[in-house]
C-alpha positions as CSV (number, residue, x, y, z in Angstrom):
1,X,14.4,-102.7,-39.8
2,X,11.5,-101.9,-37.4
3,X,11.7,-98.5,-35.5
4,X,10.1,-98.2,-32.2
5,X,10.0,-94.5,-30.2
6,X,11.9,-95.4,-27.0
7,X,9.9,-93.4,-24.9
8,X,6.4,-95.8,-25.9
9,X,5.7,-98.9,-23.6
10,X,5.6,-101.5,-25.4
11,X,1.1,-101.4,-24.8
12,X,1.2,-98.1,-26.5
13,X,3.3,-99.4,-29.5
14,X,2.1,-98.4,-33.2
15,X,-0.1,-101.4,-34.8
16,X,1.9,-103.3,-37.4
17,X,-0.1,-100.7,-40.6
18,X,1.8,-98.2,-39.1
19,X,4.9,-99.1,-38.3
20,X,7.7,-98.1,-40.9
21,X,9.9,-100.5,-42.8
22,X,13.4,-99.1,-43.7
23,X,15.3,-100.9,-46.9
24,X,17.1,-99.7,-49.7
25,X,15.3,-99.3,-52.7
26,X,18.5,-101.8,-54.7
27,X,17.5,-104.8,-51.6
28,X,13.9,-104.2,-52.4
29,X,14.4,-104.2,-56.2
30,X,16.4,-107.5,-55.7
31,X,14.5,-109.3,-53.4
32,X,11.5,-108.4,-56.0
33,X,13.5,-110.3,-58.9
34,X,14.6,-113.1,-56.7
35,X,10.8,-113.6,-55.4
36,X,9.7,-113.8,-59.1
37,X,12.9,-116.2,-59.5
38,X,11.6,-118.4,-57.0
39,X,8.0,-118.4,-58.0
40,X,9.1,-119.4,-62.1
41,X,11.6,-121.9,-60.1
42,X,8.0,-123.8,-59.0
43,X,6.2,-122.9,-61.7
44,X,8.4,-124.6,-63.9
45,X,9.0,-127.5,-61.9
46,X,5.3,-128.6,-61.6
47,X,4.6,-132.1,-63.8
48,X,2.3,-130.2,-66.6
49,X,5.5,-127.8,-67.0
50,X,8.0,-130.2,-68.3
51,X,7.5,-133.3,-70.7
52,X,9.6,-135.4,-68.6
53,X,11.0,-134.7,-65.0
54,X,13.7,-131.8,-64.5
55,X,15.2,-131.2,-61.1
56,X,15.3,-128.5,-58.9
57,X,18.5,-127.3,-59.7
58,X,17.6,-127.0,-63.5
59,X,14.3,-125.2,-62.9
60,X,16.2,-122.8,-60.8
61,X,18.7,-122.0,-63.1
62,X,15.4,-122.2,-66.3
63,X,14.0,-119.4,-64.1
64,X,16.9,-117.4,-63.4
65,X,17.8,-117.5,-66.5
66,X,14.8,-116.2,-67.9
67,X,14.0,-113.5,-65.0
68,X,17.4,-112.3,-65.6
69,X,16.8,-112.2,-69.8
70,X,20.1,-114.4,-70.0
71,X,19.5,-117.4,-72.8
72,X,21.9,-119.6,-70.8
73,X,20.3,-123.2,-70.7
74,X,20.5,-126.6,-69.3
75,X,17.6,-128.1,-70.8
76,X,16.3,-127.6,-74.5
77,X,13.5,-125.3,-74.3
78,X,11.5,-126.5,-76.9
79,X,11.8,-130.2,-76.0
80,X,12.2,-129.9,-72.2
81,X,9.4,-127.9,-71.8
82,X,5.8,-128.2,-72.5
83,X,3.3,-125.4,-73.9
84,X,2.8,-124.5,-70.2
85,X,6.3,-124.6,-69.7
86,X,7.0,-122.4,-72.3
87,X,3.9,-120.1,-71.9
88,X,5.8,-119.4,-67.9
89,X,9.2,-118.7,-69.5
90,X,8.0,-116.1,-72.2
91,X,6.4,-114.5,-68.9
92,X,9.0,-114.7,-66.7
93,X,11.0,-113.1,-69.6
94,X,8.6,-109.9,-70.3
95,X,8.9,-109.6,-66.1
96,X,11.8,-109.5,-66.0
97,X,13.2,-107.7,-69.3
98,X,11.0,-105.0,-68.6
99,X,11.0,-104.4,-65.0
100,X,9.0,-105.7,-62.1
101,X,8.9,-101.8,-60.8
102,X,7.3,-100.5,-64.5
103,X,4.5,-103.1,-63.7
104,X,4.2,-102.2,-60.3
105,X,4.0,-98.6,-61.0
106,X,1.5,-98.8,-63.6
107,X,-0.9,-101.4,-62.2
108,X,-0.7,-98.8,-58.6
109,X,-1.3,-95.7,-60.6
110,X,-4.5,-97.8,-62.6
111,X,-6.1,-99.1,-59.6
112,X,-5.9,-94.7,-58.2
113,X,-3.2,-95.6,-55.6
114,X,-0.3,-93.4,-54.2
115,X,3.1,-94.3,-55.0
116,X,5.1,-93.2,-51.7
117,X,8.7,-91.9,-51.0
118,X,9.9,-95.6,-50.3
119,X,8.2,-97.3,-53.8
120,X,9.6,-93.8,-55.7
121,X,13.1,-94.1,-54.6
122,X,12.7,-98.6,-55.7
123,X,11.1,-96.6,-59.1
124,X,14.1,-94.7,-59.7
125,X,16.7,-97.4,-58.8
126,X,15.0,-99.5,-61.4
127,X,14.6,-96.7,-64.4
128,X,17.5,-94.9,-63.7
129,X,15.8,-91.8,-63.0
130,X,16.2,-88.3,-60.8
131,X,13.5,-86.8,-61.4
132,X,10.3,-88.7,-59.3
133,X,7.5,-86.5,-61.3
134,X,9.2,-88.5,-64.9
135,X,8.7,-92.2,-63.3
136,X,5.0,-92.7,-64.3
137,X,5.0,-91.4,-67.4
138,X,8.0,-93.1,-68.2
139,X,7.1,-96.3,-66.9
140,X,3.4,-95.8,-68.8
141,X,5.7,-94.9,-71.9
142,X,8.1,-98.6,-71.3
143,X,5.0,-100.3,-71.5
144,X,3.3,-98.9,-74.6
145,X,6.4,-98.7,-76.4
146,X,7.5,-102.3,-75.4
147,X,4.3,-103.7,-76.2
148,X,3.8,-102.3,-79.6
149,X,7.3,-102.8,-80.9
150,X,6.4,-106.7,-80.2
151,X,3.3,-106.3,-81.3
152,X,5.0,-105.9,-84.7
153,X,7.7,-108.4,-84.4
154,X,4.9,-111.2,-83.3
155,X,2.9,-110.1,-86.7
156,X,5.7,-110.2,-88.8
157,X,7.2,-113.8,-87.6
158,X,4.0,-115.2,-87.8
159,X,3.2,-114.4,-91.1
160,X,6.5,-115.4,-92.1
161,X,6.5,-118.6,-90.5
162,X,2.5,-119.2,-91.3
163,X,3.8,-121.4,-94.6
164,X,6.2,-123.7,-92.8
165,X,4.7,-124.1,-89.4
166,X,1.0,-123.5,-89.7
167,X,-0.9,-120.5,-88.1
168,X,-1.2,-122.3,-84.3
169,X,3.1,-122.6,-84.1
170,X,3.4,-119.9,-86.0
171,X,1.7,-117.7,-84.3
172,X,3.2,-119.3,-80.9
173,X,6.7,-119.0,-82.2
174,X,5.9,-115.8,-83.4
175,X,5.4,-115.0,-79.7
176,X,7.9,-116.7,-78.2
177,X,10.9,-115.6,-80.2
178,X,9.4,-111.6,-80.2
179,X,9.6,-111.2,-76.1
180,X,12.6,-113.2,-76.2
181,X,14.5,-110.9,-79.1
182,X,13.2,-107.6,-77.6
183,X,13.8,-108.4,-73.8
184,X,17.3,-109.5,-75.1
185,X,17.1,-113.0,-73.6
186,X,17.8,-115.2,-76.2
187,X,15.9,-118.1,-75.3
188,X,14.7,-120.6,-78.5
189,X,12.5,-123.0,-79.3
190,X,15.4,-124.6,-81.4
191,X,18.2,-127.0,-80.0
192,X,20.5,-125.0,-82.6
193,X,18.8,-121.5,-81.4
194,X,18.4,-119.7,-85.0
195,X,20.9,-121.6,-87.2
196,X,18.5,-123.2,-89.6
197,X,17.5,-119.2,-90.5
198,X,21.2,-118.1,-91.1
199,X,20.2,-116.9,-94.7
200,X,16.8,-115.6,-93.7
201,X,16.5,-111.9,-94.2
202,X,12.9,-111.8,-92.6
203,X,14.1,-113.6,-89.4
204,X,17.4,-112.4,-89.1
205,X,16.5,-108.4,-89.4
206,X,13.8,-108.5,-87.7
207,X,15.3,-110.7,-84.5
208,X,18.4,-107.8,-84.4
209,X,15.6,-105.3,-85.1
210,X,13.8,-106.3,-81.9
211,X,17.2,-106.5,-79.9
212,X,18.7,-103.6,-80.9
213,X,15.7,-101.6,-80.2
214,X,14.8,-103.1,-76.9
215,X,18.7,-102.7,-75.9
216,X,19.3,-99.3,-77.0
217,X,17.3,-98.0,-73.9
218,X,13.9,-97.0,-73.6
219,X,15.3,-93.4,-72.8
220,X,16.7,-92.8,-76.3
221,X,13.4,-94.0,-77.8
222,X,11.3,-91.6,-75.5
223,X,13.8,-88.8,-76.2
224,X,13.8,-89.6,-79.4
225,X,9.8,-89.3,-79.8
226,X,10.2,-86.0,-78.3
227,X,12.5,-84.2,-79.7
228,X,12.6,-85.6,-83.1
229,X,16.1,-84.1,-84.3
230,X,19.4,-84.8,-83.6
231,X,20.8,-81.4,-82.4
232,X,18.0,-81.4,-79.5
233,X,18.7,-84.7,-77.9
234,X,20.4,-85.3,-74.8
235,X,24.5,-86.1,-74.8
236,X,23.3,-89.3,-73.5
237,X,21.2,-90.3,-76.4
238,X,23.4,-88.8,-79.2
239,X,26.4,-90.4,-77.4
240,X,24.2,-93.9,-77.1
241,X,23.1,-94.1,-80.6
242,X,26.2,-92.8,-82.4
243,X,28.0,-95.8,-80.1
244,X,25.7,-98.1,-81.2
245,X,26.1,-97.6,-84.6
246,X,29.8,-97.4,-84.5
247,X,30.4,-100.3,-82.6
248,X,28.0,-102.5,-84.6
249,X,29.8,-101.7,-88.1
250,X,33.2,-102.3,-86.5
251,X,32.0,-105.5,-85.4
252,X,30.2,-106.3,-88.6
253,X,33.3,-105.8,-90.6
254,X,35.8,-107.2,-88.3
255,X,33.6,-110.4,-88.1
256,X,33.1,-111.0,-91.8
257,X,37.1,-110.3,-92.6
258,X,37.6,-112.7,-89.8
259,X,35.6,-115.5,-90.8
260,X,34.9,-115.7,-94.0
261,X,37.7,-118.0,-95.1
262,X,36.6,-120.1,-91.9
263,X,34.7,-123.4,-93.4
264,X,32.8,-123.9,-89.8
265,X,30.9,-121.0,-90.2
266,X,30.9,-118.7,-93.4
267,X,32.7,-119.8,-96.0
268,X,30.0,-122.6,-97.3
269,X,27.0,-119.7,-97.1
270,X,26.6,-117.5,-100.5
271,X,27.8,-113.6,-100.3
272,X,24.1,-112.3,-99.1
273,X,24.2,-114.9,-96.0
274,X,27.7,-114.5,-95.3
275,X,27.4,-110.5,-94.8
276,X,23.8,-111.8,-92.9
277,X,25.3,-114.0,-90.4
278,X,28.6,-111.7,-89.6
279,X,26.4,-108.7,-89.2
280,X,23.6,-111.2,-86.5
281,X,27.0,-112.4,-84.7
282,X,28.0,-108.9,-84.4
283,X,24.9,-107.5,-82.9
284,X,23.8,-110.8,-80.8
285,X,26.5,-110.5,-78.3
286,X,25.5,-107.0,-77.3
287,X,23.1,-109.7,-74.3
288,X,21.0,-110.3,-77.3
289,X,21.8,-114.2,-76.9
290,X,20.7,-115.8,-80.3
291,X,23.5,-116.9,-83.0
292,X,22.7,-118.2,-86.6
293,X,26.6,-119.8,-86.4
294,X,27.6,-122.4,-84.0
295,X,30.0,-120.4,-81.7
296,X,31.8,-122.9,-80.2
297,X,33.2,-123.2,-84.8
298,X,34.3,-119.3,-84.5
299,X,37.9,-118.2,-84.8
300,X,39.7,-117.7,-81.4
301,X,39.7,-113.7,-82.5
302,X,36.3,-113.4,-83.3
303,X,35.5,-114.9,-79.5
304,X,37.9,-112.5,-78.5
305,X,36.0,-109.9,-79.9
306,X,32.7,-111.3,-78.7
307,X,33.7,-110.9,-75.2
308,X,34.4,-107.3,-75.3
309,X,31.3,-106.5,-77.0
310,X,29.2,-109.0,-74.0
311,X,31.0,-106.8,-71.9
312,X,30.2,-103.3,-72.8
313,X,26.4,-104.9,-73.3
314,X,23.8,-102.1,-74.2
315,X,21.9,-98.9,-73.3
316,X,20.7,-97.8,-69.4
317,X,16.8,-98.4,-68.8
318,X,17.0,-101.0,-71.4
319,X,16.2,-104.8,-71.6
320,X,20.4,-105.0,-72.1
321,X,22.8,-105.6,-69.2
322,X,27.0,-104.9,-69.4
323,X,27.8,-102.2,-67.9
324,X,26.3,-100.1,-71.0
325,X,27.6,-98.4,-74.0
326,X,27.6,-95.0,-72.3
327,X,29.8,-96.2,-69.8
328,X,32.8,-97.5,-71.8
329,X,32.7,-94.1,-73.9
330,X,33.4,-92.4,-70.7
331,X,36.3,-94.3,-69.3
332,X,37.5,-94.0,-73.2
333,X,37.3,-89.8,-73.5
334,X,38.4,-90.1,-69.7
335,X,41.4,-92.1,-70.8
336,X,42.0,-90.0,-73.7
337,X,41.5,-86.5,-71.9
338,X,44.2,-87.6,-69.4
339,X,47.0,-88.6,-71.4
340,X,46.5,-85.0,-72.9
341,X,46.8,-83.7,-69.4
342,X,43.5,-82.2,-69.5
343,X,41.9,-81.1,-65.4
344,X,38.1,-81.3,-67.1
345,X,36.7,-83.5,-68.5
346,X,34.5,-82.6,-71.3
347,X,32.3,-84.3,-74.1
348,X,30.1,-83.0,-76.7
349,X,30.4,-79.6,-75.6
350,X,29.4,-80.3,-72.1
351,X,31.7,-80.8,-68.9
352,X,31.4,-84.7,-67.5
353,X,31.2,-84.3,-63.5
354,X,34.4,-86.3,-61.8
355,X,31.7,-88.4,-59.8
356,X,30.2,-89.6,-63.1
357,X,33.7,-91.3,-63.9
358,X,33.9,-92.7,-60.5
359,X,30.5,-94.4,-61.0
360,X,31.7,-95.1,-64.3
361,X,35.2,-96.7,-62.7
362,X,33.6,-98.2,-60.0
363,X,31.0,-100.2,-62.1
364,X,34.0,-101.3,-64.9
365,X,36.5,-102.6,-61.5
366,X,33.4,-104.7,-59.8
367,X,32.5,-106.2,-63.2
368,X,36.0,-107.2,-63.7
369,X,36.1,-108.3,-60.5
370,X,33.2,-110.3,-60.4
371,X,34.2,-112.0,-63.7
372,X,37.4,-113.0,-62.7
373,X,36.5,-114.0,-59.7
374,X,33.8,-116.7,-61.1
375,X,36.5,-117.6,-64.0
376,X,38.5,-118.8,-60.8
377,X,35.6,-120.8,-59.2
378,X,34.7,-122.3,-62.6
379,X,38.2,-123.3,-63.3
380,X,38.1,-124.9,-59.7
381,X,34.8,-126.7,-60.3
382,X,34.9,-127.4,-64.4
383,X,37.2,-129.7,-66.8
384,X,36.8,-127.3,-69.9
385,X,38.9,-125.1,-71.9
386,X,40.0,-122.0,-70.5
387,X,38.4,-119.8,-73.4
388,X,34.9,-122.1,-72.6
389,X,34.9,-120.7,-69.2
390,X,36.0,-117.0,-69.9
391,X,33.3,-117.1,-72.3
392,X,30.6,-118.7,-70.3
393,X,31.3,-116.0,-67.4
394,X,31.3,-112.8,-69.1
395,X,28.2,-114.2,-70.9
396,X,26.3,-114.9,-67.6
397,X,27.3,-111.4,-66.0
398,X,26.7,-109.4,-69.5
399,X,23.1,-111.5,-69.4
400,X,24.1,-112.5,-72.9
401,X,23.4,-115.8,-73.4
402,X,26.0,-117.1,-75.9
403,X,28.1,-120.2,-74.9
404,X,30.4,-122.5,-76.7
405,X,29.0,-125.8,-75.2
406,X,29.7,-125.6,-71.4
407,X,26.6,-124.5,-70.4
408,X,24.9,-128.2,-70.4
409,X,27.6,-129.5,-69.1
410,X,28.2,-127.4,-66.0
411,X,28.3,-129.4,-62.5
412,X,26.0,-128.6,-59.7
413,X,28.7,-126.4,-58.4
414,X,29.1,-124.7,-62.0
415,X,25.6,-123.8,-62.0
416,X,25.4,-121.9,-58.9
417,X,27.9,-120.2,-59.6
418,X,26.7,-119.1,-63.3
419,X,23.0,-118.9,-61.8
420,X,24.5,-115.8,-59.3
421,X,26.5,-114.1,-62.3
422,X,23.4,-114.0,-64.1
423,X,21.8,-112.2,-61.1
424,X,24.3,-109.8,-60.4
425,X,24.6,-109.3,-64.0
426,X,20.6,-108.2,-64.2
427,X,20.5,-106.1,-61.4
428,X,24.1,-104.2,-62.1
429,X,27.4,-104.9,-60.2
430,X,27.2,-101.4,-58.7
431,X,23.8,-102.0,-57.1
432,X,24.9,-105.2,-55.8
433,X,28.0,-103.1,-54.1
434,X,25.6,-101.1,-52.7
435,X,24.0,-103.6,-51.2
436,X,27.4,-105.5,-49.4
437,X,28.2,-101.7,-48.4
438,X,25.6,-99.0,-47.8
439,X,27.0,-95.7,-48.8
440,X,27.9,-93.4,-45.9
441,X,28.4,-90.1,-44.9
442,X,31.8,-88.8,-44.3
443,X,32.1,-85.9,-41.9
444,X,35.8,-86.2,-41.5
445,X,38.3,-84.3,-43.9
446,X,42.2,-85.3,-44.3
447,X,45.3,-83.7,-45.8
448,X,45.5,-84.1,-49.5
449,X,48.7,-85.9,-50.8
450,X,49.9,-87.9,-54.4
451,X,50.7,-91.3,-55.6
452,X,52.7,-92.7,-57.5
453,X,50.5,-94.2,-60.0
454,X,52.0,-97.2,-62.7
């Protein structure tokens, strides 16, 4: 909005430099992603972008896709697409995986600019900071960190796949599949994204080595760095990687138990590959967005599964969505502390403020909400399976990636709807409530009373 002072004629009014602009840092964040969304959109629709024709819809939802670090497709990426093609979608990827604002921030402090109160409160939305003095060295730190860690992956790939593919695709695929594993986006240059590697211990720990470390939160690697032992790191990381770990083995175990009597996916591979491809389909669905196993062939439990894990998602200031790791051990110690009638709330020795479970609340009922709520449009727009759809929507919010087959074969209608979970899905449910209803200030204090509850 544009402010004038009431008591200047409209000849004495400010020149446009100095007039102030007043937005809130989540719209200016978003209309950020949806203005790089728009410019991959034309990007990828241009003739030396695709090998044949695609239409607007599908470079749309290509470029939404990507911004947002989904994996969700329409069109084969490695067919559909030409080099150029390909070349904008590992970009839009990086942009978007690690934040338009770490860019922004960087490039301003290089050039010797000021980064003023508006661009510091956008900053902070985007890292998930409090403290304004932390946001360029942390967004300095994002981009070192991220750009050495796939510095490594590329090196590694390539070498790998030097024998089979030759150094120019190896060294492109190298690439390609490094800032798509670490920004968690899951986009391949396979039809059958990494299936032909299922038994591949090169390919398959380094892919979950790039995902895991790009989703566990470029706060934990930064405290990590720091304060190099376990006693002196925050709650948050101790609470983050401990979760990470734990859910990852549950998963890992629950997924081999489950399908390795299944003949679709794990019973024809030897022991080695078997433990290999139930521990990538345990860590993949954490908005990672590769598989190595057709998913569409897994058990009904192991989906099951799969969806809560594409819900909870990853680590805050990470290149994972859900509504984070973090999160879902709060509601659970809140949960727990409750039934034991505890009035605090309390975990590893520190007392959890009541508005932290409120965020915490609040961020779990919009996701639900906005999940079920597309399930019902999907339902309304798409002949498929009910499971197909459940899947395909947590998947888009969770910025996963995964499907069992609907994805291609959304309508029009299905893919707007899918293409706006993935964006509300990037930028957080609780920022897009924030947007529909602008926190306010309330002066005005009631009785108390009770509720009966259940």
């Amino acid at each position: 909005m544009i402010q004038w002072h009431p008591a200047v004629s409209p000849l004495e009014r400010k020149p446009k430099a100095a007039r102030k602009i007043q937005a809130a840092p989540p719209f200016i964040l978003s209309g950020c992603f949806l203005f790089l969304i728009l410019a991959g959109t034309l990007l990828l629709k241009l003739p030396i972008a695709t090998t044949a024709p695609i239409g607007w819809l599908q470079s749309l939802f290509t470029a939404t896709s990507a911004v947002t670090v989904t994996g969700l497709i329409v069109v084969d990426t490695g067919s559909a697409f030409t080099l150029f093609g390909q070349i904008v979608i590992a970009l839009l990827i990086q942009l978007g995986g690690l934040g338009i604002m770490t860019f922004a921030v960087v490039t301003l402090m290089t050039l010797g600019g000021k980064i003023g109160f508006l661009q510091q409160n956008i900053a902070k939305e985007a890292f998930n900071q409090t403290d304004t003095s932390m946001l360029v060295a942390t967004a300095k730190s994002v981009l070192m960190f991220a750009f050495t860690v796939e510095a490594m992956g590329m090196v590694i790939l390539a070498f790998h796949w030097q024998p089979e593919l030759g150094w120019p695709t190896a060294l492109f695929h190298g690439f390609f599949y490094t800032i798509s594993a670490f920004n968690n986006a899951g986009f391949a240059l396979h039809p059958d994204s990494l299936m032909p590697y299922v038994g591949d211990r090169v390919v398959n720990l380094t892919i979950t080595g790039l995902f895991i470390t790009g989703g566990l939160g470029f706060a934990v690697w930064m405290d990590l760095w720091r304060q190099r032992r376990w006693h002196r790191l925050s709650l948050y990381s101790r609470l983050m990687i401990s979760g990470t770990v734990i859910i990852n083995l549950l998963a890992l175990l629950a997924i081999y138990l489950i399908e390795r009597d299944n003949p679709a996916t794990l019973a024809p591979l030897s022991d080695s590959a078997q433990w290999l491809a139930a521990w990538f389909q345990a860590v993949t669905p954490r908005t990672a967005g590769f598989n190595t196993l057709p998913i569409d062939q897994l058990e009904d439990a192991t989906t099951v599964l799969m969806l809560l894990l594409m819900f909870i998602g990853g680590g805050s200031l990470s290149t994972a969505s859900g509504i984070k790791v973090v999160t879902f051990i709060v509601l659970l110690v809140a949960t727990v502390q409750f039934l034991k009638r505890q009035d605090v709330m309390s975990l590893g020795q520190r007392q959890i403020q009541p508005k932290t479970v409120q965020k915490a609340l609040a961020l779990t009922l919009i996701s639900c909400a906005a999940v079920w709520f597309s399930i019902f449009l999907l339902m309304l727009t798409e002949d498929a399976p009910f499971l197909d759809v459940v899947f395909e929507a947590v998947s888009a919010l969770g910025t996963v990636g995964l499907s069992r087959g609907l994805t291609g074969a959304l309508s029009p209608a299905g893919e707007c709807i899918i293409i706006f979970m993935m964006f509300a899905g990037r930028l957080g449910p609780l920022t897009l409530a924030y947007l529909l209803a602008s926190p306010k200030s309330n002066h005005i204090r009631y009785p108390s009373t009770t509720l009966a509850i259940g």
